[in-house]
RODO-2510 file (C-alpha; in nm, 4 decimals, decimal comma):
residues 258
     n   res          X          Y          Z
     1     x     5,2369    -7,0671     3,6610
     2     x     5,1702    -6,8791     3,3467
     3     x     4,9005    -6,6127     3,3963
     4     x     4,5857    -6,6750     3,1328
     5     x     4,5580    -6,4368     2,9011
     6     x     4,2010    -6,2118     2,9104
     7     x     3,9089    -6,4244     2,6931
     8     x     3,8095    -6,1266     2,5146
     9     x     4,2479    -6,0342     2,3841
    10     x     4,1892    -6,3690     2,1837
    11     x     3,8784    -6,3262     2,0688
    12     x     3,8101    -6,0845     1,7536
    13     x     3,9871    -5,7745     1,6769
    14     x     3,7175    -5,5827     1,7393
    15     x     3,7518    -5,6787     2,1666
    16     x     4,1187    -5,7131     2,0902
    17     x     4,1023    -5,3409     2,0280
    18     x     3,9080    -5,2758     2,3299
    19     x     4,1673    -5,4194     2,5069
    20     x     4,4683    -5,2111     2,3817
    21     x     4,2933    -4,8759     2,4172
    22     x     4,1734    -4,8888     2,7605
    23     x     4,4267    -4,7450     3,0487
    24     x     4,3334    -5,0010     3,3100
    25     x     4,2994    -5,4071     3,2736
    26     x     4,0231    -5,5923     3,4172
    27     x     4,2728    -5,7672     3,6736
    28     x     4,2882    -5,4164     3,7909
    29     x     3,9458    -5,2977     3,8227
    30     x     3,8679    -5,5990     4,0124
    31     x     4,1627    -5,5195     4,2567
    32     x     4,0203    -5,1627     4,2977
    33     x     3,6491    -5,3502     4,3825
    34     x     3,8104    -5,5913     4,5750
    35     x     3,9755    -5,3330     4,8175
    36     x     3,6342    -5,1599     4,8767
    37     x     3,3868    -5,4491     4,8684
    38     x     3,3679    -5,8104     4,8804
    39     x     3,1438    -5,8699     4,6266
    40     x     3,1779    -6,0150     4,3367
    41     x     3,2757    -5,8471     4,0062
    42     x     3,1184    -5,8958     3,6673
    43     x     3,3256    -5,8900     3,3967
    44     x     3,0614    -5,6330     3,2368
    45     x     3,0898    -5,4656     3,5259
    46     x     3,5004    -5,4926     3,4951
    47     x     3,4576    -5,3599     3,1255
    48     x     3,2220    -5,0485     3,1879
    49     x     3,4128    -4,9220     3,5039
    50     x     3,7521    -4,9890     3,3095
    51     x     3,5748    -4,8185     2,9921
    52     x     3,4842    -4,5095     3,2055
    53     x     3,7539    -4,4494     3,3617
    54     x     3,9043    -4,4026     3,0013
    55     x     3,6673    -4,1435     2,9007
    56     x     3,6988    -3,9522     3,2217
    57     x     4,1010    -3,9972     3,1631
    58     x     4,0546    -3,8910     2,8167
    59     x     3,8748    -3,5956     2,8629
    60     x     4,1212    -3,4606     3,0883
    61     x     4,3935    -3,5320     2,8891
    62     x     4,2414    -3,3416     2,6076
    63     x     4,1715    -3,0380     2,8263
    64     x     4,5059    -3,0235     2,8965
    65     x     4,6757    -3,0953     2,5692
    66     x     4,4351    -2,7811     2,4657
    67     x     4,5828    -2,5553     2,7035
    68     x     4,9386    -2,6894     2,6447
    69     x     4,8873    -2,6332     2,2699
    70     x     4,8550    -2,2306     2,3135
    71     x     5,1942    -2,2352     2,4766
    72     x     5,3068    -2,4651     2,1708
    73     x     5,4140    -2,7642     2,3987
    74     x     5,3341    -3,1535     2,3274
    75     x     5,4508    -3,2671     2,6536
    76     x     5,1939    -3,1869     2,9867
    77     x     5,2606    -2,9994     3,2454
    78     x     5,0786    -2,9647     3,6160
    79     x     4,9215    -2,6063     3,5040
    80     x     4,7758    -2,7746     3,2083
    81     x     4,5855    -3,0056     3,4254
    82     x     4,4702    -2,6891     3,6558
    83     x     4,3639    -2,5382     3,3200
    84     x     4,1836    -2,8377     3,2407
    85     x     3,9832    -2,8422     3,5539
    86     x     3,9271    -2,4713     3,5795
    87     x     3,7756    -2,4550     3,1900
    88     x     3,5842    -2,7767     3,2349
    89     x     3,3855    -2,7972     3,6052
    90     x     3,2562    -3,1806     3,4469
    91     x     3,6123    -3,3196     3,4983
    92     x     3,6593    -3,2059     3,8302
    93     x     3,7177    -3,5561     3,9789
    94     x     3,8570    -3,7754     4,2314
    95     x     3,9011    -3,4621     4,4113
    96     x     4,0014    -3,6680     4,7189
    97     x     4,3043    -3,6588     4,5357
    98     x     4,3855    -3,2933     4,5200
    99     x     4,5461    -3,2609     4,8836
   100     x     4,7933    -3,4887     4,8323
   101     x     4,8841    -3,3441     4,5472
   102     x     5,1370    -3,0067     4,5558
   103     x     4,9790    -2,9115     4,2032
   104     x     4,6434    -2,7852     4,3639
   105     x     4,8320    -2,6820     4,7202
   106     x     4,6649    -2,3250     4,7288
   107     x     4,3840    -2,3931     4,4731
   108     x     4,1404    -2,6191     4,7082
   109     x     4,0495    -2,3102     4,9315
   110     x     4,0466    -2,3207     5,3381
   111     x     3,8824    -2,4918     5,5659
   112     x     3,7832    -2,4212     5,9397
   113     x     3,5797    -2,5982     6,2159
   114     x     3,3265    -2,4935     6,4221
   115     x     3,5151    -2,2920     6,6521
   116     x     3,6929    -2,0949     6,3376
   117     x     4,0203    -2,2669     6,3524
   118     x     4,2120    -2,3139     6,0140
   119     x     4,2200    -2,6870     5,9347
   120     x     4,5386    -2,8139     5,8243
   121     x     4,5872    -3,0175     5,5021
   122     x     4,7072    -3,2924     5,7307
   123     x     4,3574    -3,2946     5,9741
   124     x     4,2102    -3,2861     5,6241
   125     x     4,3700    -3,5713     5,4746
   126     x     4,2865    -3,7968     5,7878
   127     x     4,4496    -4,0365     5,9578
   128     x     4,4230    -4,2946     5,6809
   129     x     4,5211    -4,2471     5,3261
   130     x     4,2645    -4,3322     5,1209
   131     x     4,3191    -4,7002     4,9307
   132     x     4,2591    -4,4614     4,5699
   133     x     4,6228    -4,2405     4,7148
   134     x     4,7930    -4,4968     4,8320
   135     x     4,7085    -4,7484     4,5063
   136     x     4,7804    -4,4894     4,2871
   137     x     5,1077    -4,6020     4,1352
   138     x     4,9054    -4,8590     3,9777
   139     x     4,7960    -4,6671     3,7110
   140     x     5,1157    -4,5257     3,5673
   141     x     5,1566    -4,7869     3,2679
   142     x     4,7783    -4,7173     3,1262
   143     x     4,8042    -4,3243     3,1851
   144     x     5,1376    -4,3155     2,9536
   145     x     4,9566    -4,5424     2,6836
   146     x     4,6600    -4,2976     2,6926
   147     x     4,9016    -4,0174     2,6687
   148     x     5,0288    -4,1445     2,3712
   149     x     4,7333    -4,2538     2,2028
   150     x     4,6052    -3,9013     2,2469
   151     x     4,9310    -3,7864     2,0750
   152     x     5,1325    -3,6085     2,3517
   153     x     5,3602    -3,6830     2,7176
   154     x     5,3888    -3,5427     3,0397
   155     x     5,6381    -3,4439     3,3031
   156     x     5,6614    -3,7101     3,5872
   157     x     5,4258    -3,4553     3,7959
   158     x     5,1704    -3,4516     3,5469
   159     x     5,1957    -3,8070     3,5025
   160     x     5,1313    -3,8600     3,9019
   161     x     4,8402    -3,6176     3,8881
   162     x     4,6731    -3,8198     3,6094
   163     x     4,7510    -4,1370     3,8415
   164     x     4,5955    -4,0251     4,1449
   165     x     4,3045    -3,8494     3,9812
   166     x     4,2288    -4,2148     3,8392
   167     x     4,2974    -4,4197     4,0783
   168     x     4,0208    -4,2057     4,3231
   169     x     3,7886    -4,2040     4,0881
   170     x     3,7908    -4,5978     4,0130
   171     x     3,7610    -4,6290     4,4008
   172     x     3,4514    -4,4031     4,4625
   173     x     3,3439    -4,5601     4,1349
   174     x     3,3557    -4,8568     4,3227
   175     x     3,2285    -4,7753     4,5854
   176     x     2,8977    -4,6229     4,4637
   177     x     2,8878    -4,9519     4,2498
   178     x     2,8996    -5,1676     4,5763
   179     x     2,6026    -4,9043     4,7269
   180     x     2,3542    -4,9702     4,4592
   181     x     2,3855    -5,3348     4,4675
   182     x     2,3447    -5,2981     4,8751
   183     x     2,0887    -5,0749     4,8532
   184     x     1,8742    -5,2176     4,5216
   185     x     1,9327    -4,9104     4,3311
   186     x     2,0676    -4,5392     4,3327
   187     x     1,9649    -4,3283     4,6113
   188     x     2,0988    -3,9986     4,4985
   189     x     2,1693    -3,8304     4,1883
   190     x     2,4144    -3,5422     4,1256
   191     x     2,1815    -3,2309     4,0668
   192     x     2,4576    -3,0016     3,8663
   193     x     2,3637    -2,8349     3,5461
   194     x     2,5232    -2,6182     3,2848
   195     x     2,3307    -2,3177     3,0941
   196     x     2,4545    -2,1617     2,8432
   197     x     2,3216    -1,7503     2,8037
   198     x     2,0791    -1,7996     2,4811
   199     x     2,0387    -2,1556     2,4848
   200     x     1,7141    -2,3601     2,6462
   201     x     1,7434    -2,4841     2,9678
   202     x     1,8081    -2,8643     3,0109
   203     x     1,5090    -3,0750     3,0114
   204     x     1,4421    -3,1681     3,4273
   205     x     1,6515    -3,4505     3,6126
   206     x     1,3271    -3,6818     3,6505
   207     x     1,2607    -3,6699     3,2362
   208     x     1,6546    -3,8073     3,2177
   209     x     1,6481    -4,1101     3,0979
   210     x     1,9781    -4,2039     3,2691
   211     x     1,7262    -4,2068     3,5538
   212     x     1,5939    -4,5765     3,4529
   213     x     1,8994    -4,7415     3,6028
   214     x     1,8016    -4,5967     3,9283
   215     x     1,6479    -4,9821     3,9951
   216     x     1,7967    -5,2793     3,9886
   217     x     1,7677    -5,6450     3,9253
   218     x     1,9683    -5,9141     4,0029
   219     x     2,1838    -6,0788     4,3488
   220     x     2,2851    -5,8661     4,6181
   221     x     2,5941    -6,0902     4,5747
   222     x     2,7465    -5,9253     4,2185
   223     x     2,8233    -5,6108     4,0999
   224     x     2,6667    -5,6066     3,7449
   225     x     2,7649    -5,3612     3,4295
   226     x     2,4617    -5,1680     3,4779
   227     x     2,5505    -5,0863     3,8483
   228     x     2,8470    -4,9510     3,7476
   229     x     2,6463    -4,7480     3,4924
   230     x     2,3977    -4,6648     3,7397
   231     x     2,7462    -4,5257     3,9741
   232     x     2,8661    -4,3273     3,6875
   233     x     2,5159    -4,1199     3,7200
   234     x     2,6278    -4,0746     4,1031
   235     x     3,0395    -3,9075     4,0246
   236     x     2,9543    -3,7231     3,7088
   237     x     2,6603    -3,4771     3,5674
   238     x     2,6749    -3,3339     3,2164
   239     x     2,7667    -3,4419     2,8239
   240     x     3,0811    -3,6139     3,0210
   241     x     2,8244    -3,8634     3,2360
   242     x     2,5919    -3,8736     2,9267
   243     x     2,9620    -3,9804     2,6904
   244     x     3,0821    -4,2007     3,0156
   245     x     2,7249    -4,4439     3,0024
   246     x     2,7415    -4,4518     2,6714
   247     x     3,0519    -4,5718     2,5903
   248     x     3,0473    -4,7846     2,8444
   249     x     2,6723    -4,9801     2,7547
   250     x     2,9026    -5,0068     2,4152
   251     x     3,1738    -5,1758     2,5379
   252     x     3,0130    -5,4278     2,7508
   253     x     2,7449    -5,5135     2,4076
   254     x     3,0684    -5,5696     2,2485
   255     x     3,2997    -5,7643     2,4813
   256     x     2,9807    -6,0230     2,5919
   257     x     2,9643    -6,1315     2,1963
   258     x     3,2806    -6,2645     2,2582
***
């Protein structure tokens, strides 16, 4: 039977758009949900996590394309992903990712248990692979259409990396999505913030206004669009988080027109 294509591809060009420049389908979001929760998925909620996860992609991907560009390379390598992360704490994510990867063997520091033993990278990884690692491959199509919207490629590594990194953070997206429908609204913020020497502090977490989605309304049955936006203030802190919510509350206004 002939798969139907997505309402909103049909619709206007402004949605069709939408559709084209995001690295992940809805199908695919909803696949990610479904393999952490049972509930159901808005399509809002499809759009915002599927919206974030291209500005969290994108943002990376320009990091690295920076640190490529002093070397005079177009096409990504692993050490312009470390460069990324190390010039930019706000895209450190889906760090579950990062020991399975051999670009960051070395760079995610030791760990030891009570007694003082080293724990391996194996112990660390646990006996199951995460469903973000082992779904990972998943994402390949959307990262190279990103890649080239953002005018540059990458090696097959880099192109894994990007995958993984991804595919994690969708899942714990997910999953923090599926808590504050559980648990009627967010629980716990992250507390991280940047100061620049010269510049005024940030104004305090509680005057955020990010902080108003820390409620909800609605079933316990659905994931809505604004618990995903509510999640997004649970993985990321900074302009990123502030960029992510944004563009997200945009695409969902502009994809329920349709």
């Amino acid at each position: 039977m002939t798969a139907r294509p997505l309402r909103a591809e049909r619709s206007s060009p402004q949605s069709a758009s939408v559709v084209t420049d995001l690295p992940v389908t809805l199908q695919l979001v909803k696949a990610v949900f479904r393999d952490v929760t049972s509930l159901h998925v808005s399509r809002p909620a499809a759009w915002a996590a599927a919206s974030v996860t291209r500005t969290v992609l994108t943002e990376i991907i320009d990091g690295a394309r920076s640190a490529a560009a002093e070397e005079a390379r177009k096409r990504l390598m692993p050490k312009d992903l470390v460069s990324a992360i190390d010039r930019n704490v706000e895209v450190e994510v889906g760090s579950a990712w990062y020991l399975h990867s051999p670009t960051f063997h070395g760079l995610v520091g030791e760990v030891r248990d009570a007694d003082g033993a080293l724990v391996s990278r194996r112990e660390r990884r646990g006996a199951r692979t995460p469903s973000g690692v082992a779904g990972a491959h998943r994402f390949e199509g959307g990262v190279r259409r990103l890649l080239g919207s953002r005018g540059v490629r990458a090696v097959p590594a880099m192109v894994r990396d990007l995958d993984g990194i991804a595919s994690v953070f969708l899942t714990a997206l997910a999953q923090d999505a599926a808590s504050v429908v559980r648990e009627g609204g967010v629980k716990r913020f992250g507390t991280v913030g940047l100061v620049v020497p010269g510049e005024p502090a940030p104004a305090p977490l509680l005057k955020d206004p990010l902080l108003a989605l820390s409620s909800r309304r609605g079933d316990g049955r659905t994931v809505g669009g604004n618990d995903v936006l509510a999640a997004v203030t649970m993985q990321l802190f900074g302009d990123l988080r502030q960029r992510a919510v944004t563009e997200a509350a945009e695409i969902t206004r502009n994809t329920s027109a349709d």
